[in-house]
Phi, psi and omega in degrees: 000315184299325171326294185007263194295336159287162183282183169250198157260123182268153194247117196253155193305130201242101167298153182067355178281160198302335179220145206275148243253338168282341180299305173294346160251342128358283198283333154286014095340275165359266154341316200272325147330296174309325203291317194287329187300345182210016162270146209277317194200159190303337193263333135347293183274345169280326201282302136041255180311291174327299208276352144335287167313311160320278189314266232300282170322343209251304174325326190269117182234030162207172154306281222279017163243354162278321166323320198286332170288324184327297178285352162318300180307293198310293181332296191297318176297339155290348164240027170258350176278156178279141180086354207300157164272320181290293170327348135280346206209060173244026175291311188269090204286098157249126229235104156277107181296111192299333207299283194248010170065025203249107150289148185244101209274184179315309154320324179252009152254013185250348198280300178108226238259325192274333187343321192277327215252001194252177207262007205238155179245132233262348177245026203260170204264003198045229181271014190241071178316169172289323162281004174282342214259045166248172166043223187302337188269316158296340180270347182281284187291337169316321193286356151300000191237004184289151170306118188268176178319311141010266212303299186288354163270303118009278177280019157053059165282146158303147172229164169297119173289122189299326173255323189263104201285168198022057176227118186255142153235113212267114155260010164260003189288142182289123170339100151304129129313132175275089170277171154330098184302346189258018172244094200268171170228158190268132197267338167258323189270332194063028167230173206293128174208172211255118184241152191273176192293350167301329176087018165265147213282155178282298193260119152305100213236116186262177206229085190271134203216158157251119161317296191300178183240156188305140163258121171263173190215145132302150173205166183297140166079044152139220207217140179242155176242156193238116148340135172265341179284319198237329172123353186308128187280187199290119159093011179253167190312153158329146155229015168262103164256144202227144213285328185165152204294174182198158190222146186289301161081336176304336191264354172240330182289064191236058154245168186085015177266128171280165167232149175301157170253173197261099180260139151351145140279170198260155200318322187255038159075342170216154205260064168044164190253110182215156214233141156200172196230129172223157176232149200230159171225169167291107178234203186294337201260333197152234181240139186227170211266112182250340192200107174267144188222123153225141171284144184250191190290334184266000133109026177276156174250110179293316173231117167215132189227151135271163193241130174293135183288164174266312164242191222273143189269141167244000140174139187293000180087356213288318181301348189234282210257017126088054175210130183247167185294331178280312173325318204246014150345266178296016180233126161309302179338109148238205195324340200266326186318278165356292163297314205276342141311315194249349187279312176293337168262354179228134174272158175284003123271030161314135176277127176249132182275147169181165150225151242009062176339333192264338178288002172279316196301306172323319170300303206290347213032063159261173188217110167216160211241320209275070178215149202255162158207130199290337181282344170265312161297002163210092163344141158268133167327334187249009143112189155333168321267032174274097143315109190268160211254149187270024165242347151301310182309300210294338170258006167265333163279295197249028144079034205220100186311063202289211164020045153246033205279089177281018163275325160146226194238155162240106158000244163326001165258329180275345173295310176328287193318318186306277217270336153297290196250063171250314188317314165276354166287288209288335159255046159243324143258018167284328195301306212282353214236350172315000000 
């Protein structure tokens, strides 16, 4: 009633945007419906709403992780109203269309228009119970999705130097031109800046950048590309600024590398399942290993260390790998720790699961064959070098958000995602081969 006499707010139309402009007033409609309920005057509860709303877009890099926030937001704005039935019962996430009182569940809004209407359970196992997807029976269906030689040379896995034993080789690297060693490009600003023999930058320099990775988006009469961190287009300024350039450096440094060995098998018959992650920092030599988390087939996590870097770090990286200068105080552990912790839990026919699986063998400077990656089994529509991000798969396959951590990333949740959904690729094409 208090609405009335204010105008409500619109949200205006954006070709091309990442979630479609009717959803997002669906959902700020909401809000504000929820706002008034425990806000002093309306126009409170529309400023509210909007910026309720804001945070929910800006968080969001498809339509289906923004539903899923929304409806996060709708929960929470129910149970700040007093007295709510939700605010007791918000285990049963259920989103009530204020409009027409229709309820709707989560599945089917994440589903879309047919989802409700169509015959199906978003969990059901097909001809593939749970206990079939363990042990020796899960290493059996995996080896359908492993990389072939090809493949791993292609997506520019280390491969083994045919002479030199602790030696790696990239068959994807771009012909070097033999340049000035002591002159790098910055792997986020792209410019050229000058380092001592030491690997300390010469000129004090800072590294204004975009984090984020390009989008392209239609719009009429063709497609624009975006910064994804700040919306910004191709070629307008940074919106980071970092202390000084850096460079990746794993693709040249490819000595010091170990290979998995080749072992008997073991009593239960099969060499295991294993899902991992690393996390890296910037230091003077590149980018280095700062934390390994690997997950077994049942997502309990068997190994997670911080790790010392070998040379002196020049940023730690914490908005992408959540490892801080105090996490790695107090660790001994470095890279040979590490190999030698993982050469001993994995044979070279271990299945190893990850996405894009060669920049962690890269961190670890490890060399392995036996590997699934989640980023070739589920494709980008437009093929090399385009990728799809491993928090898209997880709301577009398994309706589930992940790296929604605002404290910073968590490993172990990406091993996890990795090894659900090759679990959910394998009854999902069991369904299909029925």
């Amino acid at each position: 009633p208090q609405s009335t006499t204010l105008q409500r707010p619109v949200i205006p139309t954006e070709f091309g945007a990442k979630v479609p402009t009717n959803i997002r007033q669906r959902y700020l409609n909401l809000f504000i419906d929820e706002c008034l309920k425990f806000c002093s005057s309306s126009q409170e509860a529309f400023d509210k709403a909007l910026a309720e709303e804001k945070v929910a877009y800006e968080r969001s890099t498809s339509r289906n992780i923004y539903l899923n926030v929304a409806v996060n937001t709708l929960k929470k704005l129910r149970s700040l109203v007093p007295n709510s039935p939700t605010s007791t019962n918000s285990s049963s996430l259920l989103l009530a269309e204020t409009s027409n009182k229709k309820v709707v569940s989560h599945e089917a809004v994440l589903g879309g228009k047919l989802a409700a209407k169509t015959s199906f359970t978003l969990n059901r196992s097909g001809s593939l119970r749970a206990e079939d997807l363990t042990g020796a029976a899960l290493y059996r269906r995996l080896k359908e999705y492993l990389l072939t030689e090809e493949q791993l040379k292609e997506n520019g896995y280390p491969m083994p130097h045919p002479e030199k034993p602790g030696r790696a080789v990239l068959f994807t690297a771009e012909e070097k031109k033999v340049i000035d060693s002591s002159c790098r490009i910055c792997c986020r600003c792209g410019t050229e800046y000058m380092v001592s023999a030491s690997g300390n930058c010469i000129r004090k320099e800072e590294c204004v950048h975009h984090w984020g990775r390009l989008r392209k988006q239609r719009v009429p009469g063709g497609w624009e590309t975006h910064y994804s961190c700040c919306s910004g287009a191709v070629g307008s300024p940074g919106c980071q600024v970092a202390k000084q350039h850096v460079h990746d450096g794993r693709k040249e440094s490819l000595d010091g590398f170990v290979k998995t060995f080749e072992k008997l098998p073991t009593t239960d018959s099969y060499p295991g399942i294993y899902a991992l992650d690393c996390e890296m920092c910037y230091t003077k030599q590149g980018l280095e290993l700062t934390r390994v988390t690997v997950i077994n087939s049942e997502l309990k996590v068997v190994y997670d260390t911080f790790v010392k870097p070998d040379s002196k770090v020049v940023d730690y990286n914490t908005r992408f790998s959540g490892v801080t200068e105090e996490d790695l105080e107090n660790t001994s552990i470095t890279l040979r720790d590490v190999q030698a912790v993982l050469l001993n839990m994995f044979s070279a026919d271990t299945i190893l699961i990850g996405h894009s699986l060669e920049s962690d063998l890269f961190a670890l400077k490890l060399i392995h064959g036996t590997v699934v990656d989640t980023a070739i089994v589920f494709p980008h529509r437009l093929g090399l070098p385009y990728k799809r991000a491993l928090r898209t798969l997880m709301a577009d396959y398994l309706k589930r958000i992940i790296q929604d951590n605002v404290e910073g990333h968590d490993s172990s949740e990406d091993a996890r995602a990795c090894m659900e959904l090759m679990v959910w690729k394998i009854k999902e094409d069991a369904k299909v081969k029925r």
